[in-house]
SEKELO-548205 format. One line per 8 residues: number of its first residue (from 1); their letters; for each residue x, y, z of C-alpha. Coordinates in pm, whole numbers, plus 50000, padded with zeros to 5 digits. Each point is the difference from the previous one (the first is absolute). Example, Ala and Ser with C-alpha at 12.3 -4.5 7.8 and 13.67 -1.06 7.14 Angstrom:
2
1	AS	51230:49550:50780; 50137:50344:49934
END
This chain:
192
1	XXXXXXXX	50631:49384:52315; 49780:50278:50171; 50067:50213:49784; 49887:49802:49732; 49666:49917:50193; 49916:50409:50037; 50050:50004:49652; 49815:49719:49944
9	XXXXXXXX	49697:50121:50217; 49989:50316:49882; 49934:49895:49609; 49714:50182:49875; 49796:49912:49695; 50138:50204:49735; 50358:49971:50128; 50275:49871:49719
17	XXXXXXXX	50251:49765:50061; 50318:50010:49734; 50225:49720:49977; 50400:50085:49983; 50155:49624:49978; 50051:49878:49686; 49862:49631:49968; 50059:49951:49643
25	XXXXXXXX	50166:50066:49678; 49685:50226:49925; 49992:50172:50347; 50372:50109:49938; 49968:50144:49702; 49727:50216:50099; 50203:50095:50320; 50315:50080:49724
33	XXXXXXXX	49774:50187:49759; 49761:50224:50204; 50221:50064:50322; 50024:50366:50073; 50056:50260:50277; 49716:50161:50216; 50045:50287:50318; 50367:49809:50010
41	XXXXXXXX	49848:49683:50053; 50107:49705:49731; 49678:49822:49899; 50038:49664:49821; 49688:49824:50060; 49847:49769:49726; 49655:49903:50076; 49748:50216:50203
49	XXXXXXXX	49668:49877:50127; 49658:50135:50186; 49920:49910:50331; 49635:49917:50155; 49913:49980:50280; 49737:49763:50134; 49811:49973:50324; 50352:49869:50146
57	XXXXXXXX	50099:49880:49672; 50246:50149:49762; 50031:49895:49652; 50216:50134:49696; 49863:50084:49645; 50271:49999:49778; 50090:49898:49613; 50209:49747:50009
65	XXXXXXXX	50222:49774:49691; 49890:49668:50113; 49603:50045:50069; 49897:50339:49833; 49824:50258:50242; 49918:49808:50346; 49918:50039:50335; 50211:49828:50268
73	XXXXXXXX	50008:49975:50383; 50283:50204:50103; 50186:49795:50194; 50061:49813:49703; 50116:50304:49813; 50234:50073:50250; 50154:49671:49995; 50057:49950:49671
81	XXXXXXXX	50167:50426:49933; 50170:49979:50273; 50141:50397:50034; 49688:50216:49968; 49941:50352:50084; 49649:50139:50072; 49914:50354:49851; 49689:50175:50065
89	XXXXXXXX	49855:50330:49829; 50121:50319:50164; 49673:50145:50064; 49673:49807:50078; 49865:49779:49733; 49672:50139:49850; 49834:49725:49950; 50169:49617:50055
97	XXXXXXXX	49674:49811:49931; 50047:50138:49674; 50323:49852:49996; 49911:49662:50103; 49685:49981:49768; 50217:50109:49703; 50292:49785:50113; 49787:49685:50039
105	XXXXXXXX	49813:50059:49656; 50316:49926:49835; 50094:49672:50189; 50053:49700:49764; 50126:50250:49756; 50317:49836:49807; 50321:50143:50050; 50147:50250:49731
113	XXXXXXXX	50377:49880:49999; 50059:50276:49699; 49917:50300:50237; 49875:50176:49732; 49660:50112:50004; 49883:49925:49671; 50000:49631:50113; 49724:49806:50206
121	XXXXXXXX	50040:49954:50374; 50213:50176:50254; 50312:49983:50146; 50039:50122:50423; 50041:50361:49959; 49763:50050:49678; 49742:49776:50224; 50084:50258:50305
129	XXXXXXXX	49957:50329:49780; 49673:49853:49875; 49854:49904:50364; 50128:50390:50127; 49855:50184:49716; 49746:50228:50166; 50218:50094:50273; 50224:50185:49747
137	XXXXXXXX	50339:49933:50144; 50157:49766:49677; 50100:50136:49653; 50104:49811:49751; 50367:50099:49898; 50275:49848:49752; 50121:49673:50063; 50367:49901:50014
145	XXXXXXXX	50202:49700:49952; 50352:50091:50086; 50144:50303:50113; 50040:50323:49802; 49720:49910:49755; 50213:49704:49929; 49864:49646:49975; 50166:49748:50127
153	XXXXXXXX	50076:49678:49823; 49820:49794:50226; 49656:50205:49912; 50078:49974:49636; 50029:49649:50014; 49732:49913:50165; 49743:50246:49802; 50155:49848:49657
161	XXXXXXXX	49883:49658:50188; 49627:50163:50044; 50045:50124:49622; 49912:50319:50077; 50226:50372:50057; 50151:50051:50300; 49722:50304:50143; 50286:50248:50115
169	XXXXXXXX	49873:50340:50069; 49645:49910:49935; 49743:50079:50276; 49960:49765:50255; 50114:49932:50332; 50232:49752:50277; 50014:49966:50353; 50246:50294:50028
177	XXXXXXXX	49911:50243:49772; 49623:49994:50264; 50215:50125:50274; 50193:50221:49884; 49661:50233:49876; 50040:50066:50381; 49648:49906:50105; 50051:49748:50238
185	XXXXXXXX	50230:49974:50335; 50218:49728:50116; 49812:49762:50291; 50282:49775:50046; 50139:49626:49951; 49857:49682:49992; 50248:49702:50000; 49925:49669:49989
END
């Protein structure tokens, strides 16, 4: 528990939390499709969200299925992920106004549950990449559904239920593929 609360007080604005418990059909396939391998370190996170900080306040901005890009107290993020783990960049960020203000301008967004950018809305880590962009740390890179360029049934099922191709190897991004571009640093664990 104090552990928890250093992390906790030491959350800066700017800081990204990345969820790594599956809580749904959805959240596991992501976990199954776009796990991978960074500095020896398995990451298998499936949602990823901003922090701000507020007077003594912290909120998160994320994308989210349910209710499209929002901003929620954190407490309340925390309780309903669960197993989170707080990232921040590795060097200073330039400017995290910046951030916020480009962050906030897409709240109410809808969701994008294709992940393919051709499509309106966002999903967590295209909404992340977008709020980031003039710090220069994100690239877009090909997206995967299975491993080995594979795609795994469960993605072609439920793209043939959104009518549309399953996106593998097209640009875009996921919780895991942001860390491993090896721009941020591991904080530590929240647990609810």
């Amino acid at each position: 528990m104090e552990g928890r609360l250093l992390i906790l007080i030491s959350l800066k604005t700017g800081d990204l939390l990345l969820v790594k418990k599956a809580q749904n059909k959805l959240s596991e396939m992501i976990i199954r499709g776009t796990k991978q391998t960074f500095l020896d370190r398995p990451l298998a996170y499936y949602h990823i969200g901003i922090v701000e900080k507020e007077g003594t306040d912290f909120f998160v901005l994320h994308a989210t299925k349910d209710h499209g890009c929002i901003r929620q107290p954190l407490d309340q993020f925390i309780s309903e992920e669960g197993l989170i783990d707080v990232y921040r960049k590795s060097s200073p960020l330039i400017n995290p106004l910046k951030i916020l203000k480009r962050a906030k301008s897409m709240l109410e967004a809808p969701y994008n549950p294709s992940f393919r950018l051709d499509q309106p809305g966002y999903y967590c880590s295209d909404y992340v990449v977008n709020a980031f962009k003039d710090e220069n740390i994100f690239h877009l890179s090909p997206m995967v559904f299975g491993p080995n360029g594979s795609v795994l049934p469960e993605w072609q099922q439920y793209y043939e239920n959104l009518d549309l191709p399953v996106p593998n190897g097209q640009l875009g991004s996921s919780p895991n593929s942001l860390i491993s571009q090896g721009h941020l640093k591991f904080i530590g664990a929240i647990n609810s």
